[in-house]
LOZA-652275 format. One line per 10 residues: number of its first residue (from 0); their letters; for each residue x, y, z of N, C-alpha, C. Coordinates in Angstrom, 2 decimals, padded with zeros to 5 digits. Each point is the difference from the previous one (the first is absolute). Layout:
! residues N
NUM	a	X:Y:Z:X:Y:Z:X:Y:Z; ...
//
This chain:
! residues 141
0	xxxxxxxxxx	128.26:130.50:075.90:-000.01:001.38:000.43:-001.24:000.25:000.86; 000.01:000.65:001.51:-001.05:000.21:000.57:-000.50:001.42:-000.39; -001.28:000.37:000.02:-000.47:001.21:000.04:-000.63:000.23:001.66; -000.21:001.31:-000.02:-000.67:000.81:001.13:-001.16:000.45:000.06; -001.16:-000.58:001.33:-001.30:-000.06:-000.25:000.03:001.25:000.80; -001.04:000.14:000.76:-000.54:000.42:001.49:000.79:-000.80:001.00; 000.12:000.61:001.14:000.54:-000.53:000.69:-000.74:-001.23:000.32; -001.33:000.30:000.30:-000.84:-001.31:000.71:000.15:-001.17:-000.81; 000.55:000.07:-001.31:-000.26:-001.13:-000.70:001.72:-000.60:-000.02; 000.02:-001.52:-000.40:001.21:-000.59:-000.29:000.53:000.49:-001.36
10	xxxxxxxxxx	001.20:-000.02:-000.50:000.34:000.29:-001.27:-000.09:-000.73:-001.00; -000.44:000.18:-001.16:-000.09:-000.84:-001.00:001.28:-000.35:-001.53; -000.15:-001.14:000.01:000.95:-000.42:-001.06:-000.44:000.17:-000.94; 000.77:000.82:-000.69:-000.59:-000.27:-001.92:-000.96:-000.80:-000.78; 000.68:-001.17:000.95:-000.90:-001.37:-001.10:-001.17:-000.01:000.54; -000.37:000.44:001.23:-001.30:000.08:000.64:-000.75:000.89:-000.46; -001.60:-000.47:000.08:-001.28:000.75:-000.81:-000.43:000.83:001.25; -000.43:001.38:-000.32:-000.04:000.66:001.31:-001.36:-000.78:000.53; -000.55:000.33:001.63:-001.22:-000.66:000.36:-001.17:000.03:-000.79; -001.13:-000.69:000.23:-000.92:000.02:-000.50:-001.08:000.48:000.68
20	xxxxxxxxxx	000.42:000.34:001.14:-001.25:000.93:000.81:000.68:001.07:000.45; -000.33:001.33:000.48:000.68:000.96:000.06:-000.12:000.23:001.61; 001.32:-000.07:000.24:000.00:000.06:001.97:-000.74:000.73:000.56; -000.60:000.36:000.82:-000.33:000.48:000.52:000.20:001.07:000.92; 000.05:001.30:000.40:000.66:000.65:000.84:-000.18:-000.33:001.43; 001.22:-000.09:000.43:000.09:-000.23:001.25:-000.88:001.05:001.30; -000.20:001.34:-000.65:-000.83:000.91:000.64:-001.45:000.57:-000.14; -001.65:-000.52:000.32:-000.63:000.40:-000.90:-000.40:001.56:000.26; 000.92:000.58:000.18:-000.13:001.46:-000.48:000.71:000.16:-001.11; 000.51:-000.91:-000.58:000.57:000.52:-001.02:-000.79:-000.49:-001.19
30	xxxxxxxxxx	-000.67:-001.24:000.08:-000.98:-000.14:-000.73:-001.14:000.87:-000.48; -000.67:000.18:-000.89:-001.79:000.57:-000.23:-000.96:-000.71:-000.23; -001.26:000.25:000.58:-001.02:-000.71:-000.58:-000.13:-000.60:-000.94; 000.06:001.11:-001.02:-000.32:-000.06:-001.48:001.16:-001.27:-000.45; 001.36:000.04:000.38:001.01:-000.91:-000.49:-000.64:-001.66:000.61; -000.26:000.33:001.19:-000.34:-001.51:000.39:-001.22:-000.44:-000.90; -001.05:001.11:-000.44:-001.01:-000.85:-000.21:000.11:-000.40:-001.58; 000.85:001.14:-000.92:000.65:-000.63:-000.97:000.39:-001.01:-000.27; 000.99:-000.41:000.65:000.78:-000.99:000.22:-001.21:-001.42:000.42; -001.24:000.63:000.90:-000.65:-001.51:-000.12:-000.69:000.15:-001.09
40	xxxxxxxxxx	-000.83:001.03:-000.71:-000.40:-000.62:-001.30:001.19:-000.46:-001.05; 001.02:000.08:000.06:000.93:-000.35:-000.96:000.35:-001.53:000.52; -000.21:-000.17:000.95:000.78:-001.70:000.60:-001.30:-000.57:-000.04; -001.27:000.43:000.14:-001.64:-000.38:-000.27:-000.24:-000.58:-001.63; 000.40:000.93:-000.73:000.14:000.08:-001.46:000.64:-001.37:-000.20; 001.41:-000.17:000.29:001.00:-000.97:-000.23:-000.22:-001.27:000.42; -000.86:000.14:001.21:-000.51:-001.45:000.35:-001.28:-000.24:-000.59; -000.87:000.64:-000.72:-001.14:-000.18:-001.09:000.71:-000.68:-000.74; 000.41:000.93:-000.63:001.05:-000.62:-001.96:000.44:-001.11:000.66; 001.05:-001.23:000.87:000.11:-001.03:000.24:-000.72:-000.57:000.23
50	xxxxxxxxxx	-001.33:-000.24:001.13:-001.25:-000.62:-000.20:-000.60:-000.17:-001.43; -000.28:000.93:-000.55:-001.24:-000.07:-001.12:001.37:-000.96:-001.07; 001.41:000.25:-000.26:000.87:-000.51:-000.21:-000.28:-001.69:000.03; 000.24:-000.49:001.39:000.06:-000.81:000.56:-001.01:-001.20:-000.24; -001.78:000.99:000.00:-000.82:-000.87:-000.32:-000.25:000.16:-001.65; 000.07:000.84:-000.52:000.21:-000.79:-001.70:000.95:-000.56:-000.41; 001.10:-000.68:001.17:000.84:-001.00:-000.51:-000.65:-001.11:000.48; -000.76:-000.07:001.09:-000.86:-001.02:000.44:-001.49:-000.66:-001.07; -000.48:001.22:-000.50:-001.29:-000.07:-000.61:000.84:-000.77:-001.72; 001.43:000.52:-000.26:000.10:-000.97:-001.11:000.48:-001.17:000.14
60	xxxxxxxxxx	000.29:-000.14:000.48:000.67:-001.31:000.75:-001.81:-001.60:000.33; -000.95:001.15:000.86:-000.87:-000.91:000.12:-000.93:000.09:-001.51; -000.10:000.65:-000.61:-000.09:000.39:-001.56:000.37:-001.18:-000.52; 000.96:-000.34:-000.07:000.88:-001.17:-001.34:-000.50:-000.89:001.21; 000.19:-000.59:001.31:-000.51:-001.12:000.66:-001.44:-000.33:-000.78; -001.43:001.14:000.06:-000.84:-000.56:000.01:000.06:-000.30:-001.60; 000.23:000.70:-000.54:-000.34:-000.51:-001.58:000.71:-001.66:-000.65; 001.31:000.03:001.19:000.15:-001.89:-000.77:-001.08:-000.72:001.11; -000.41:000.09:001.05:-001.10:-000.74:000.69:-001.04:000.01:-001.01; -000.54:001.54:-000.56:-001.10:-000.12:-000.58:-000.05:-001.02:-001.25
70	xxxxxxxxxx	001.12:000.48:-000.46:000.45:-001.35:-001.33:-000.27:-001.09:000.11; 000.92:-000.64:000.99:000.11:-001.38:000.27:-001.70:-000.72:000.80; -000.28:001.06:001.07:-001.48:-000.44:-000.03:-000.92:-000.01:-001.19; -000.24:000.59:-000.71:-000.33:000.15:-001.54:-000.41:-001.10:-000.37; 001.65:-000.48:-000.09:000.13:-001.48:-001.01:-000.28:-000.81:000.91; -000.31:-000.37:001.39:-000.20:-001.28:000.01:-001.35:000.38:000.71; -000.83:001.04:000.18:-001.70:000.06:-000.37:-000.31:-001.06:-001.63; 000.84:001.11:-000.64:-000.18:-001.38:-002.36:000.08:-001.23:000.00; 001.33:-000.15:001.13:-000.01:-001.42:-000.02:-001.14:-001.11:000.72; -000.40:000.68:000.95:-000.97:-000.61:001.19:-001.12:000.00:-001.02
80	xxxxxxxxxx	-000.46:001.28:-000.73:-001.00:-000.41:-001.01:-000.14:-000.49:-000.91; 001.20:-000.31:-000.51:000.30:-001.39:-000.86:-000.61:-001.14:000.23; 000.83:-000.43:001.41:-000.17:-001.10:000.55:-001.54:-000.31:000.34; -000.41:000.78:000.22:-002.06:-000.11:000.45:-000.04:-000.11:-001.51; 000.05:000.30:-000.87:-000.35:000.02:-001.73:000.16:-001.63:000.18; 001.09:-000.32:000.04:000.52:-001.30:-000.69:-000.73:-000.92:001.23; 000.10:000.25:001.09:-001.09:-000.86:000.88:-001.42:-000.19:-000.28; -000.62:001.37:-000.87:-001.24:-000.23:000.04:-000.17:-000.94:-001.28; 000.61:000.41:-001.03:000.34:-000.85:-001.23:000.14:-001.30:000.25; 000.76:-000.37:001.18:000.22:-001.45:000.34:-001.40:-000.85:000.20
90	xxxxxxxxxx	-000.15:000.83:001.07:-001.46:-000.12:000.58:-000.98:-000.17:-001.14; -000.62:000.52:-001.24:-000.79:000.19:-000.83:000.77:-001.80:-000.91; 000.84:000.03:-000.14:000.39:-000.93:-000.71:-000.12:-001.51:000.63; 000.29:000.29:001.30:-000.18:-001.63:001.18:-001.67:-000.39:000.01; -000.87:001.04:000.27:-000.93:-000.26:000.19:-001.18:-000.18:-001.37; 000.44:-000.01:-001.15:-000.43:000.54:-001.30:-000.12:-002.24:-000.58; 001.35:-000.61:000.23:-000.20:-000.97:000.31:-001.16:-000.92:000.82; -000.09:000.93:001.10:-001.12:-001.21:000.71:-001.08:000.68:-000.20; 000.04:000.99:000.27:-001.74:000.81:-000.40:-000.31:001.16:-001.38; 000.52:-000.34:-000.62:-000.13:000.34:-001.67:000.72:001.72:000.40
100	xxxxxxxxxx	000.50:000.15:-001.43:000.23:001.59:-000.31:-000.46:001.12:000.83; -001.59:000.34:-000.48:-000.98:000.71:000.29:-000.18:000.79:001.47; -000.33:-001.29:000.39:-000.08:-000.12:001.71:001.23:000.03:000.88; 000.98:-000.19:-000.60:001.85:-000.06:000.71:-000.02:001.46:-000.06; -000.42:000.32:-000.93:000.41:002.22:-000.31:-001.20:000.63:001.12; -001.21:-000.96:000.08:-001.04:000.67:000.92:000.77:000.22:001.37; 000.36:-001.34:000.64:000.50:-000.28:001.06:001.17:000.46:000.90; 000.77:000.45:-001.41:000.91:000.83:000.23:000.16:001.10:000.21; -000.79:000.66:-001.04:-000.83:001.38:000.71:-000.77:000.49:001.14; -000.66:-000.92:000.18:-000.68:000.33:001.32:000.49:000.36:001.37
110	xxxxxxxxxx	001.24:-002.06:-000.08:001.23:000.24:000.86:000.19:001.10:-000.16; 000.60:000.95:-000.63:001.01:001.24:-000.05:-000.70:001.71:000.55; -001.25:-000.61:-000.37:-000.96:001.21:000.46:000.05:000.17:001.67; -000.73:-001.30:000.24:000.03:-000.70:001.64:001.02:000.86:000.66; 001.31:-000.36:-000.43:001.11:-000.05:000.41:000.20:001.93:000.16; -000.50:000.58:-001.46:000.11:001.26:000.06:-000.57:000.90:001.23; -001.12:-001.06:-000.17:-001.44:000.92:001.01:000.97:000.26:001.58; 000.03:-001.51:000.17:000.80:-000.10:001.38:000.94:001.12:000.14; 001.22:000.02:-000.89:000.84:000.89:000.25:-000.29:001.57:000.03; -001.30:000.47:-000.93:-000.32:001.10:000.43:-000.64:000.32:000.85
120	xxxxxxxxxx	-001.08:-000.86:001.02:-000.56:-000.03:001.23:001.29:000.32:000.98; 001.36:-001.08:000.02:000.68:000.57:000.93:000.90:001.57:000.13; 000.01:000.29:-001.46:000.68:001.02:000.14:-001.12:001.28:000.33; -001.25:-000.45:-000.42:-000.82:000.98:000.56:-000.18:000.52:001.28; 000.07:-001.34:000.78:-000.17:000.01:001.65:001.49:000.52:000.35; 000.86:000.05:-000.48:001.67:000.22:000.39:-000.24:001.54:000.08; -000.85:000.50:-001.42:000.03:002.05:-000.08:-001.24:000.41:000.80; -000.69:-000.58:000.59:-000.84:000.34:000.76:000.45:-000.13:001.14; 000.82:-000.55:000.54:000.85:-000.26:001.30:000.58:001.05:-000.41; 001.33:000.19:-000.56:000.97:000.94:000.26:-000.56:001.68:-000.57
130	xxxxxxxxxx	-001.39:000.04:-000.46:-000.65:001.26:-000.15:-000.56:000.49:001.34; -000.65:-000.96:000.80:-000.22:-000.01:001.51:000.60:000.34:000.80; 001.34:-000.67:000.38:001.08:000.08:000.22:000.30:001.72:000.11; 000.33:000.57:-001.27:000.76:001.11:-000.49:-001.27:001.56:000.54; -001.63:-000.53:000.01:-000.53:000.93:000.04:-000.43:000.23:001.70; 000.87:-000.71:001.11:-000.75:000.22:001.00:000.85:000.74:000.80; 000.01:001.07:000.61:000.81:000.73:000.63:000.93:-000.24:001.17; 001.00:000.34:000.00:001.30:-000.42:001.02:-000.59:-000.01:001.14; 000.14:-001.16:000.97:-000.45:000.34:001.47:001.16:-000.27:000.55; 001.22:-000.07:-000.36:001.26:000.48:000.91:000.18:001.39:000.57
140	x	000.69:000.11:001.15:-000.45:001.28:000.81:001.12:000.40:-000.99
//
């Protein structure tokens, strides 16, 4: 069964959902201010609620991403420190043989300090670079 619109418009079938934007008049004297500007805070409104929509389907989505990264990085930081455990253990035990107990635990320690020092010297010089870096003002025009 057809129904009867406006003339300007085609007729619609039953099973059809009427439009989703509301035509527009063909004359803008027949329009008002007030209706147009309605009409943009109301289509302003509608495209907010889908954005803000849109990105808290995004924000949960990267939500559940980071938390199995964070997981799985997690566990194999435990495992990596395992493995230095059981290396240094190795280490204390190989060398405990040729140069007694005592001195294998000295040696080993020291190694590990050494090793510490180093790594915090470089990361020191890394935040002093990228603090440098960050505090000197844009000279792009």
């Amino acid at each position: 069964m057809i129904t009867t619109q406006s003339p300007a418009l085609p007729p619609l079938m039953e099973d059809q959902a009427p439009p989703l934007v509301k035509p527009a008049a063909d004359d803008a004297a027949d329009r008002s201010l007030l209706d147009d500007v309605q009409q943009l805070i109301t289509d302003g409104r509608t495209l907010l609620e889908a954005e803000l929509a849109y990105q808290k389907s995004r924000a949960a989505v990267a939500g559940q991403g980071a938390k199995s990264v964070a997981a799985w990085g997690g566990l194999a930081v435990v495992l990596v420190c395992f493995a230095l455990m059981a290396l240094t253990f190795g280490l204390v035990l190989g060398l405990a043989s040729v140069i007694g107990p005592w001195l294998a635990t000295l040696v080993t320690v020291v190694a590990l300090l050494i090793a510490a020092a180093l790594c915090g010297a470089a990361a020191a010089r890394r935040w002093k670079h990228v603090a440098g870096q960050l505090s000197q003002p844009d000279e792009t025009p």
